[in-house]
Backbone as JSON Lines, residues from 0, in Angstrom:
{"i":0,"aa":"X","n":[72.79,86.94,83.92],"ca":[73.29,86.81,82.56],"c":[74.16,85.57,82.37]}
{"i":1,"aa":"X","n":[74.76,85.02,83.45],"ca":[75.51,83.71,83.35],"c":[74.73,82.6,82.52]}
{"i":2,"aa":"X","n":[73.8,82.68,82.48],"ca":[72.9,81.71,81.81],"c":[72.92,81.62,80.01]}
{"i":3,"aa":"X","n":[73.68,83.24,79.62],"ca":[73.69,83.19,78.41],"c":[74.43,83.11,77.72]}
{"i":4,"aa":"X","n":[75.01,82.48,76.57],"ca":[75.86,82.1,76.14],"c":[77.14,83.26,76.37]}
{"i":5,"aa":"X","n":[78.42,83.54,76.38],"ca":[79.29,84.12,76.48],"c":[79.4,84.57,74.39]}
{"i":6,"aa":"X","n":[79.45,85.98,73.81],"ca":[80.11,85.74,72.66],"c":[81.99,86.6,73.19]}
{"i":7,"aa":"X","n":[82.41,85.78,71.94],"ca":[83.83,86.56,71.78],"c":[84.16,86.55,70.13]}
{"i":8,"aa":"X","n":[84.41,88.2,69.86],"ca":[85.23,88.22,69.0],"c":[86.62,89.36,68.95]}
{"i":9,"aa":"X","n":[87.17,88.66,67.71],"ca":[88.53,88.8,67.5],"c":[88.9,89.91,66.53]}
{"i":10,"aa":"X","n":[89.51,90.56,66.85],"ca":[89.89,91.49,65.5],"c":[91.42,91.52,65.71]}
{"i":11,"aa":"X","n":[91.75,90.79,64.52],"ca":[93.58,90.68,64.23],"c":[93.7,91.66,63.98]}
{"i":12,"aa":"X","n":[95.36,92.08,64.53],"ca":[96.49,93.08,63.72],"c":[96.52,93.01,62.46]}
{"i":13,"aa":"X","n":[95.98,94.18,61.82],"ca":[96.61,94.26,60.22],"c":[98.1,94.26,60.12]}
{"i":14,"aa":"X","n":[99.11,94.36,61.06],"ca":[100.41,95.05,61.08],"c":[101.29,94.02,62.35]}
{"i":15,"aa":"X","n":[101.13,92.96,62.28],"ca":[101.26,91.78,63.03],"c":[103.25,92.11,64.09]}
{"i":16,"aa":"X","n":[103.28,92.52,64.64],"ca":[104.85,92.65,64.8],"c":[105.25,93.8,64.38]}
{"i":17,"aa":"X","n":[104.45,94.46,64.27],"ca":[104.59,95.98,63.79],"c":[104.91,97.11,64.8]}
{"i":18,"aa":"X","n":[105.59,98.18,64.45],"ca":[105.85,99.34,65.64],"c":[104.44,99.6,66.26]}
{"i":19,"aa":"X","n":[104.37,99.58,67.62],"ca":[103.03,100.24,68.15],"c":[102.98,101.67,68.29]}
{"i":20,"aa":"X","n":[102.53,101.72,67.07],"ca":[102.09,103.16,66.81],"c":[100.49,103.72,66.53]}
{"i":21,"aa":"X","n":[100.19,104.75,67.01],"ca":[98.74,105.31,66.31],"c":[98.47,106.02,65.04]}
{"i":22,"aa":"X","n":[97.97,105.48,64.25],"ca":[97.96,106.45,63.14],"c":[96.92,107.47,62.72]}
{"i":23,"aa":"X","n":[96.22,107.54,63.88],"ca":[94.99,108.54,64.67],"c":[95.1,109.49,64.02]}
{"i":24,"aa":"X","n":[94.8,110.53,62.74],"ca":[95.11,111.89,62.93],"c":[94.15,112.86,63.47]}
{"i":25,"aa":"X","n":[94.2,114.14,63.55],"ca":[93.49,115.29,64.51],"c":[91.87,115.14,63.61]}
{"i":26,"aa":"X","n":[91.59,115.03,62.6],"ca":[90.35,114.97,61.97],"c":[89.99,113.66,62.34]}
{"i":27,"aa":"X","n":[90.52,112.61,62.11],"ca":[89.62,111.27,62.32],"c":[89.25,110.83,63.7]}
{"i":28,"aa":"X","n":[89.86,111.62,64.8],"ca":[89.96,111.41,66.14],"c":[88.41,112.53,66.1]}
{"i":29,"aa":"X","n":[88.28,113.65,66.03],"ca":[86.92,114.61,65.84],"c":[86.19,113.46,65.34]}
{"i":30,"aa":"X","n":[85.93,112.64,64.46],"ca":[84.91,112.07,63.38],"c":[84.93,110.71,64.41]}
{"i":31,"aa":"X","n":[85.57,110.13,65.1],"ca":[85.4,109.0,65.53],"c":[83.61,108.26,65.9]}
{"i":32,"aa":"X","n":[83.71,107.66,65.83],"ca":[81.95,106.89,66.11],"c":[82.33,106.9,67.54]}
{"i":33,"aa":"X","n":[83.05,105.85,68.21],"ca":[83.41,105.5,69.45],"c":[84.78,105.49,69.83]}
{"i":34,"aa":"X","n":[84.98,107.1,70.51],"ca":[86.56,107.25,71.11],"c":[86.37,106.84,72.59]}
{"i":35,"aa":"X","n":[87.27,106.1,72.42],"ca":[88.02,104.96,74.19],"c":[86.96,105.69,75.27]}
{"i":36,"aa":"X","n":[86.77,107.49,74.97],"ca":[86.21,108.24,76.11],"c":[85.03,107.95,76.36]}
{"i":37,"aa":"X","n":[84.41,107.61,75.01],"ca":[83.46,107.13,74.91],"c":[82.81,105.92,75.63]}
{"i":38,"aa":"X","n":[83.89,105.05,75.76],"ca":[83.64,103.36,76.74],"c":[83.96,103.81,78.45]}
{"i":39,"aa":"X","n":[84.91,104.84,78.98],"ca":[85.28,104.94,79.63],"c":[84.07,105.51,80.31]}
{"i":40,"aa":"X","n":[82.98,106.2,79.9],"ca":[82.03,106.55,80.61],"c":[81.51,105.38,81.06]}
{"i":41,"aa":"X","n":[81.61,104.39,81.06],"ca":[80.97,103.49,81.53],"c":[81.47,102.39,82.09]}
{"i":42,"aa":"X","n":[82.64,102.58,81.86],"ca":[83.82,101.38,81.8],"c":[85.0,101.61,82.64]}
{"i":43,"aa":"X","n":[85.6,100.49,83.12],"ca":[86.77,100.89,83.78],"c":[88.11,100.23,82.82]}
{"i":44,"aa":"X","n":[89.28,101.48,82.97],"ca":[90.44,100.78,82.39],"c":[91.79,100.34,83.3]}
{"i":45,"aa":"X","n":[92.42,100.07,82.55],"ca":[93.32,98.79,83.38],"c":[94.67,99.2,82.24]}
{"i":46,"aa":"X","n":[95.6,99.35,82.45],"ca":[96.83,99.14,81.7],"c":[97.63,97.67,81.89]}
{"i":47,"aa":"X","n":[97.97,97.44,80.65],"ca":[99.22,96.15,80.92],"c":[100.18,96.33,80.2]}
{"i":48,"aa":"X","n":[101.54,96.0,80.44],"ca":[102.43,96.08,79.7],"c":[102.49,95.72,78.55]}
{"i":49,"aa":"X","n":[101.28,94.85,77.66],"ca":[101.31,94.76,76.34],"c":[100.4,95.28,75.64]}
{"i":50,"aa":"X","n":[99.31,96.16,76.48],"ca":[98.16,96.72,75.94],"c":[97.48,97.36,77.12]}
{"i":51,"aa":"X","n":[95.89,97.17,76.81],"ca":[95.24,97.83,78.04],"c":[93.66,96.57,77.89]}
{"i":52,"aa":"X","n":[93.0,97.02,78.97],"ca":[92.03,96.54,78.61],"c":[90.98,97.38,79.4]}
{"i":53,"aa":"X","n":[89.47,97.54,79.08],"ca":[88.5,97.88,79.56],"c":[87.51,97.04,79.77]}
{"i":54,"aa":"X","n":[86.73,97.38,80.75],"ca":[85.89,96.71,81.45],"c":[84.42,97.24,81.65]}
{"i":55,"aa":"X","n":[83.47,96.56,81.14],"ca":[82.25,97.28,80.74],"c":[80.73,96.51,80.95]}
{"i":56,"aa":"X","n":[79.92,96.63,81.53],"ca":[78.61,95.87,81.87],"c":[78.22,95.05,80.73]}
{"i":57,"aa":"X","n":[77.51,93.95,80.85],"ca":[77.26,93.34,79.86],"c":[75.73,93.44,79.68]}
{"i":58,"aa":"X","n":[75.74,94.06,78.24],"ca":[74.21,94.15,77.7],"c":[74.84,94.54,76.3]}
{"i":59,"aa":"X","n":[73.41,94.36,75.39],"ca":[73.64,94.39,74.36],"c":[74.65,95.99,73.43]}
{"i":60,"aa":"X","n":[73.94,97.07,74.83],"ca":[74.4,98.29,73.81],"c":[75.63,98.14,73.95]}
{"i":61,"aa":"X","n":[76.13,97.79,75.08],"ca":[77.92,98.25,75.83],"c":[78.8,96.65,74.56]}
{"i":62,"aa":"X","n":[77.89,95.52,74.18],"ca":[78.05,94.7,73.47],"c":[78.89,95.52,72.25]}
{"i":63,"aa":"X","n":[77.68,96.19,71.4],"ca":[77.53,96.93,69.86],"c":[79.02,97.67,70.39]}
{"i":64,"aa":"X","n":[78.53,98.99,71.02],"ca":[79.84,99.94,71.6],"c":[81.4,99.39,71.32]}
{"i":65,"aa":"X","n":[81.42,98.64,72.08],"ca":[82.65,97.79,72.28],"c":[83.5,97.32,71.11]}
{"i":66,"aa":"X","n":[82.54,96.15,69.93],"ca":[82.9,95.91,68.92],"c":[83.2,97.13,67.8]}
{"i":67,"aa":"X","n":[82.61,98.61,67.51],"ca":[82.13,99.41,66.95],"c":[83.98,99.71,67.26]}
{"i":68,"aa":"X","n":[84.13,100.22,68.55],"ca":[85.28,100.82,69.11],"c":[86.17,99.79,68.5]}
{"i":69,"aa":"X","n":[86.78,98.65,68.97],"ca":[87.32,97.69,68.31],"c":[87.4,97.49,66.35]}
{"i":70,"aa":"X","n":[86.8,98.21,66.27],"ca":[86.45,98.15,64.41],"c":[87.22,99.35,64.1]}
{"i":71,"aa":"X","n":[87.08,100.33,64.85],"ca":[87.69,101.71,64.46],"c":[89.68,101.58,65.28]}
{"i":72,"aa":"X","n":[90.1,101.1,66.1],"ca":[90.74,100.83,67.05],"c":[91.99,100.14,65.99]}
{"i":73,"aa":"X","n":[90.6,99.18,65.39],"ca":[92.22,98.43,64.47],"c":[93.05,99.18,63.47]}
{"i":74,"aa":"X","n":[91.62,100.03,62.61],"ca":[92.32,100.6,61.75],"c":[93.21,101.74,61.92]}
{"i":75,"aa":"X","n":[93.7,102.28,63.44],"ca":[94.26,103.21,63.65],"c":[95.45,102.96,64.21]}
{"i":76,"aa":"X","n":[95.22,101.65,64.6],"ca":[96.86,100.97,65.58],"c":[96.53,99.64,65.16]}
{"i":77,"aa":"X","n":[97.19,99.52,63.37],"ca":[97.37,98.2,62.82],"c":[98.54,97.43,63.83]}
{"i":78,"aa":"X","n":[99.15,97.41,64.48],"ca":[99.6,96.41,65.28],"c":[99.16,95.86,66.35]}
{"i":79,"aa":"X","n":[97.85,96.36,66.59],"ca":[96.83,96.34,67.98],"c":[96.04,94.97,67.52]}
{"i":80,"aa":"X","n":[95.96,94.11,68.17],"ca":[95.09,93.26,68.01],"c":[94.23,93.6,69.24]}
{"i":81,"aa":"X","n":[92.72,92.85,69.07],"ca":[91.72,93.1,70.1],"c":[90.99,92.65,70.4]}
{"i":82,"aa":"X","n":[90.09,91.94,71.09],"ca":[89.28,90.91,71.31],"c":[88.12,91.71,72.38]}
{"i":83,"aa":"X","n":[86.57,91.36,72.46],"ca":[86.17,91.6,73.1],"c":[84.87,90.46,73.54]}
{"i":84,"aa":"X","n":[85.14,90.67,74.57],"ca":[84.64,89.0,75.25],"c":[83.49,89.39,76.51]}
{"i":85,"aa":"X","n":[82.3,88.67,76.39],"ca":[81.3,88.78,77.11],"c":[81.64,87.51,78.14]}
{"i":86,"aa":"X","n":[81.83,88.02,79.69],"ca":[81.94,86.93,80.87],"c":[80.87,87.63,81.92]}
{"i":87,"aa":"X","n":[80.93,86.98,82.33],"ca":[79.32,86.84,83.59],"c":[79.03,87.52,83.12]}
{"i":88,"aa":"X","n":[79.27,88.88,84.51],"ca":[78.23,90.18,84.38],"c":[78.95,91.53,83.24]}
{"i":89,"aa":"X","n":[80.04,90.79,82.91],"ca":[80.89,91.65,82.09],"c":[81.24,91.9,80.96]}
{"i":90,"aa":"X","n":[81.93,92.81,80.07],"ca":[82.02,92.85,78.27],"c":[83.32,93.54,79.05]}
{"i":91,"aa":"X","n":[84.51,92.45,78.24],"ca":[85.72,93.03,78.43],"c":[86.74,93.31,76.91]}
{"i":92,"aa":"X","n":[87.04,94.29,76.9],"ca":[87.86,94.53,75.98],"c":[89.1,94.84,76.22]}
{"i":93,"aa":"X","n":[89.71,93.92,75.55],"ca":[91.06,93.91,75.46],"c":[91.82,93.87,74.45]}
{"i":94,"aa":"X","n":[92.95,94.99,74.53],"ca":[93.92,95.47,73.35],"c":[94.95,94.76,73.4]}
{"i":95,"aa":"X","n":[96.02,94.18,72.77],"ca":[97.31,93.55,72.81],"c":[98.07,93.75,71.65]}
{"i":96,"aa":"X","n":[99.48,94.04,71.98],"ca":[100.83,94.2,70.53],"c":[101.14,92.73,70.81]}
């Protein structure tokens, strides 16, 4: 896969400097498209002191997945920014306050 272009995208904090908080509630967490548990089947996670990040094979579905999760991710922890970035063999996602 090194051969193919790398994509990366970005999804800003709506809530830039904002308390890191979740605003997850018990129904929208049931309704989720793609909960974290969801990547974790496939993925490995990593904590950092300013976020977390996961780590996930690179192909197109774990691609879709990733961004999908990241789309739902922002709107629940507006101070979360997130990026998810295709390297070699990998699709890494990463959360940051």
């Amino acid at each position: 896969m090194a051969d193919i272009p790398a994509r990366v995208r970005r999804v800003e904090p709506s809530d830039p400097g904002g308390e890191p908080v979740c605003l997850l509630t018990s129904e929208a967490a049931r309704t989720r498209r793609v909960p974290i548990d969801r990547l974790l089947e496939d993925g490995a996670f990593s904590a950092a002191a300013t976020g977390y990040e996961v780590r996930l094979p690179r192909d197109e579905e774990h691609w879709l997945l990733a961004n999908e999760f990241a789309e739902e991710e922002a709107v629940c922890c507006p101070s979360l920014g997130l990026q998810v970035e295709e390297r070699d063999e990998e699709i890494v996602v990463r959360a940051a306050f």
